[in-house]
N, C-alpha and C positions, 0 to 999 in steps of 0.2 A: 639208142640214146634219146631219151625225152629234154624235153628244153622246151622255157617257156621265154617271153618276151612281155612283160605286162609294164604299164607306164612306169610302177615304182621304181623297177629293176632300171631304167634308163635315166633315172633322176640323176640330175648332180647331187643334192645333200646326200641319199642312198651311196652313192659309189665314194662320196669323200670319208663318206664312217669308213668302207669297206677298204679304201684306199692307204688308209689312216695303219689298219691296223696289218694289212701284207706290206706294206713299206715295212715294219718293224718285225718281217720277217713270221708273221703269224698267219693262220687261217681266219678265215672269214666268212659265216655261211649266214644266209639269210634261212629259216627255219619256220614253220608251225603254218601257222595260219595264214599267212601272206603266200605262201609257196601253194598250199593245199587252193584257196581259192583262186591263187591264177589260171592252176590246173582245171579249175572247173568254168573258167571265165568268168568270175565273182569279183567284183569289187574285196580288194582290203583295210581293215580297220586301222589294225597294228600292220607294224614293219619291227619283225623281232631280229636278233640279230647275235649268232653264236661263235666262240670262237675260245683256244685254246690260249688266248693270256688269262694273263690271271688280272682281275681285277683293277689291282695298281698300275699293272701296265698296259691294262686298256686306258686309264687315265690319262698318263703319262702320254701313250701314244696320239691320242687324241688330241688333249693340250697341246701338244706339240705342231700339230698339224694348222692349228686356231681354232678347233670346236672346244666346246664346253660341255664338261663332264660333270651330270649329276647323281653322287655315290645312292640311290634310291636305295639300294636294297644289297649293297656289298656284301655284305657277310653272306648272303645266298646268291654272290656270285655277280649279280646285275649290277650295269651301271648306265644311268639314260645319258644319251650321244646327244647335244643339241645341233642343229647343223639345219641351215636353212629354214630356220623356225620351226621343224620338227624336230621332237623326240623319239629316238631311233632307243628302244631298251636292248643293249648289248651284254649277254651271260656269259660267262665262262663256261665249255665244257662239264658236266657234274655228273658222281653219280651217287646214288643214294648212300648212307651209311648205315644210320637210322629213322624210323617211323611210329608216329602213334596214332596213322589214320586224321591224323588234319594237319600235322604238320612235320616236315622231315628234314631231320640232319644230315647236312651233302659235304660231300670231297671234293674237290678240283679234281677235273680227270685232263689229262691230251687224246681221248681218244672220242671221235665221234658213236662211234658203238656203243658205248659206253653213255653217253649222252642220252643216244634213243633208245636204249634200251628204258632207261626210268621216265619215259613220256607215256601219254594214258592209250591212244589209239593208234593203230598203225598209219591212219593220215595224214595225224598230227606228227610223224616221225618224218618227213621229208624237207630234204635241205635243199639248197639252190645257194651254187656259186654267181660273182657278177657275170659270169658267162653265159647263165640261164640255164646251164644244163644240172639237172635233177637228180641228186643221189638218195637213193633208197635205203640205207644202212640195214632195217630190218627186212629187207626183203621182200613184203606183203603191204608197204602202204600204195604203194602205184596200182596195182590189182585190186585190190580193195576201194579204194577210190576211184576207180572207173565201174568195179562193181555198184560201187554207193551202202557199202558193205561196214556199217562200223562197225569195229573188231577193237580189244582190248591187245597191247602187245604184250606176248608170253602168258603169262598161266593170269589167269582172268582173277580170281580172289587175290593173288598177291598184288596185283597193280589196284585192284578196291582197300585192301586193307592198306597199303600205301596212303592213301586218303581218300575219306569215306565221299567226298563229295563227287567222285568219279560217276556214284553210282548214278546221280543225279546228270553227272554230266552224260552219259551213256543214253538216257533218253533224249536229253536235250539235243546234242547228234544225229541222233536217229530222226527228232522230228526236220532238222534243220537239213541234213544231208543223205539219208538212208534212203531207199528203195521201200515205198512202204508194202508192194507187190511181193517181190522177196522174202521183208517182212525180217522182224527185228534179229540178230545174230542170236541164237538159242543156247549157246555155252555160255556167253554172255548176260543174256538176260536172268539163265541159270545161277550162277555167279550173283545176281544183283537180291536176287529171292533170297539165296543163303546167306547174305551178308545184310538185307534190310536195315537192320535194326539197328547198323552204325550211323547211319542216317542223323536219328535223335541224339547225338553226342556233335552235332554240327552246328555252327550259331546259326540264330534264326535269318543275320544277316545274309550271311554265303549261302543260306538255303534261299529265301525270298528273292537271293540274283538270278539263282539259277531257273528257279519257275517260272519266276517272270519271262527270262530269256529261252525258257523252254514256247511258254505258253505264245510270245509273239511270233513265233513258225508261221510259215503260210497254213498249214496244215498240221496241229499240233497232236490231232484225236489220236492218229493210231498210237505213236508213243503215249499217249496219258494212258492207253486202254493198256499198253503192255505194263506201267508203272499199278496200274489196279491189279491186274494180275499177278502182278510180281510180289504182291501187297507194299511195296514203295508208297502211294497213293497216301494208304490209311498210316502210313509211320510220318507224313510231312504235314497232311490235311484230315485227321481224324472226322470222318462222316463224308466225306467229301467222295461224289458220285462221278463216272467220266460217260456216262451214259449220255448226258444231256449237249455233251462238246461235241459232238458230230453234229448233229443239227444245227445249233449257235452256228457252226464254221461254213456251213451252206448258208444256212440264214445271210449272214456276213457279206458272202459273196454276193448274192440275188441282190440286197441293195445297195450293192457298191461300195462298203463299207472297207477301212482299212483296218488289214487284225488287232485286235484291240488287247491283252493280256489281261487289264484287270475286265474287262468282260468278261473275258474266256475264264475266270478266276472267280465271277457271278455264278457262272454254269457250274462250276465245279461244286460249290459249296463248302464245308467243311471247316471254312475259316473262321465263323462265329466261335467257338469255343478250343477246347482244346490248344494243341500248342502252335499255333496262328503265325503267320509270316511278319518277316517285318519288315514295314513297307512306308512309304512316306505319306506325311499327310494328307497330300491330295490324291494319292493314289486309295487310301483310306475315305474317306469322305465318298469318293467316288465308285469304293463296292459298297459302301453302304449303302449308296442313292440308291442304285441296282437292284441289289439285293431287295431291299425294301417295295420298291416299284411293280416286284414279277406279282406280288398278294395283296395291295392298296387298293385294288380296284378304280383306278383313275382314266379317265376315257383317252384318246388321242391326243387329244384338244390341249385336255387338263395337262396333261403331262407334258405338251410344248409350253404352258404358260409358263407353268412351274419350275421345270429343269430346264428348260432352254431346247435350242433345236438337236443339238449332239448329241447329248445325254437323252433326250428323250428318244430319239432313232435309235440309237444304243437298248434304252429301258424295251424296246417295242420289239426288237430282235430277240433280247432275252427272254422276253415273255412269250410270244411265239415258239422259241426252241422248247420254253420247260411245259406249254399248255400242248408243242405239238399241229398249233393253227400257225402258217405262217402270216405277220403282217402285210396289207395289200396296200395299194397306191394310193385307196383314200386315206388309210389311215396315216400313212409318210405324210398326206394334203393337208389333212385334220393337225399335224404337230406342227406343219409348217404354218398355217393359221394361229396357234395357243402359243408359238413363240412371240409372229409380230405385235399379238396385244395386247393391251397398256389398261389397267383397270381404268373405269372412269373418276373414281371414288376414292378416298384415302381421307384418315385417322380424322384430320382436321374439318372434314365437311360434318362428324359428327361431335365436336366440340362448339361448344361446351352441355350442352344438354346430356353427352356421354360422357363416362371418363372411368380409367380403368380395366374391371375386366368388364364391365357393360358394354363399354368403347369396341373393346376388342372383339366381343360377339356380334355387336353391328357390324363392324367392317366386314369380320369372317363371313357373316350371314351376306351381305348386299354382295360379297366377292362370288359366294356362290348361285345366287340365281345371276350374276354377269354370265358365270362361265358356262350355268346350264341351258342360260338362253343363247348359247352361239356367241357368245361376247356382243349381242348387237343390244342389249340393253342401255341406256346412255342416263347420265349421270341425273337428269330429271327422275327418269323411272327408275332410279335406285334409291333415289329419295323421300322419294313421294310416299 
């Protein structure tokens, strides 16, 4: 018998949902990812939470109890538990009916087999009563999860054609939990090669989550190298090379740095053209600076004044991985100097005699012998 004990499982809010719904004579499993990381001694995100009422009457029993029930996603069965200021999302039992690959029509089932059977990995198949102890319903995710072994449950195309974003998620897995020694599940990986190309019928949203959350792994390379191979790679990032993300990831490490995604999303490339992720503002701005930075030719210095000290430690990484030199401690010294300083000079010391674009090529011009003399030039000798 396996059994775990991790803080959630002993929460009061946790046991009042769970409490809530076996007073009304139902099951009550805590499921997926909350179970999968206690097992591995990981902090958990979500607290998901499964059981055999139906919808209404997880409502019902809930209300009843004094939590509050938010219908989030009823018709597919969930409904968020509020209870001690967290959100507990409680499902109904389900199993598939129909699918078109991003989204599927489900049945109410009673039966937990039934359940984990239409879940994506056998990890993500493990339940946990409030008693801590671990049921396996398919048999292979406790093995497989001490292996570090991601495995698809039952026949590996039917659970991608179910929805196509599995395939995506199958790496993501592997960089976050898999054995990279071992080395990625080969039926599986299989599977992801024949079926690439559903990929492209996935919004760029659900796709740009998953990279991203692929890409901040401690160690994201070997999965990106198996998603190049798979050709995954060229159906999400058309041009996009994983040659360069093993070195970025060392690089990374040597200076202390914390994994970065849209970095690691620099090195990759691919995203100027073609069908591009979609990513937030500043997440944008910020592969551009990047991106731009590895071919500007900008020295240390320049690039702490300019981008600041983060971004330029970032630029310096990147540019080491894709030149192949790693950066050294002066040059880390050199950005930490072009962050703290402050031109001597601006617009209005060349007003009025300037104006315009005259203005603006004085400034540009006096800014740049500042930063080629060391910044120690002082606002006399910029003027003079």
């Amino acid at each position: 018998m396996t059994r775990i004990s991790p803080d959630w499982l002993a929460s009061v809010p946790a046991r009042a949902v769970c409490a809530a719904l076996e007073d009304g004579g139902h099951q009550a499993w805590f499921v997926g990812g909350c179970v999968r990381n206690a097992l591995l001694g990981a902090d958990a995100t979500d607290i998901d939470i499964t059981t055999d009422a139906r919808p209404e009457r997880v409502v019902e029993l809930v209300e009843a109890a004094g939590l509050r029930a938010v219908p989030t996603g009823i018709e597919h069965g969930t409904v968020t538990v509020v209870a001690g200021g967290r959100g507990f999302e409680v499902t109904t039992f389900r199993r598939d009916v129909e699918t078109d690959g991003r989204r599927a029509v489900v049945a109410f089932s009673d039966s937990m087999e039934e359940d984990a059977a239409r879940r994506d990995f056998t990890m993500n198949a493990l339940y946990c009563g409030i008693d801590g102890v671990v049921v396996d319903p398919v048999g292979q995710g406790l093995a497989d999860l001490a292996a570090r072994r991601v495995r698809f449950i039952g026949d590996d195309e039917e659970r991608i054609r179910e929805d196509y974003l599995r395939i995506l998620r199958f790496f993501r897995f592997f960089a976050w939990y898999g054995d990279p020694e071992a080395g990625i599940d080969a039926e599986g990986l299989a599977a992801c090669a024949a079926l690439a190309e559903g990929v492209e019928g996935l919004s760029r949203e659900r796709i740009g989550h998953e990279v991203m959350k692929l890409l901040a792994a401690p160690d994201p390379a070997p999965a990106v190298a198996s998603m190049a191979a798979s050709g995954v790679l060229m159906r999400v990032l058309p041009g996009a090379s994983a040659q360069v993300l093993a070195p970025l990831v060392h690089l990374e490490a040597l200076a202390g740095e914390a994994p970065d995604p849209v970095l690691r999303l620099a090195a990759l490339g691919g995203h100027e053209g073609g069908r591009p992720l979609r990513l937030s503002k500043p997440q944008m701005r910020a592969l551009d600076i990047l991106t731009r930075s590895v071919e500007d030719g900008k020295g240390a210095s320049e690039l702490g004044y300019r981008l600041g000290r983060e971004m330029a430690r970032k630029a310096l990484i990147l540019r080491g991985a894709v030149m192949g030199a790693a950066p050294v401690d002066s040059d880390f010294a050199a950005v930490e100097t072009g962050a703290r300083a402050i031109c001597p000079v601006s617009a209005k010391d060349f007003m009025p005699a300037r104006e315009g674009a005259a203005l603006g090529r004085a400034l540009a011009e006096a800014e740049m012998r500042w930063i080629a003399s060391g910044f120690v030039l002082s606002r006399e000798d910029l003027l003079a």
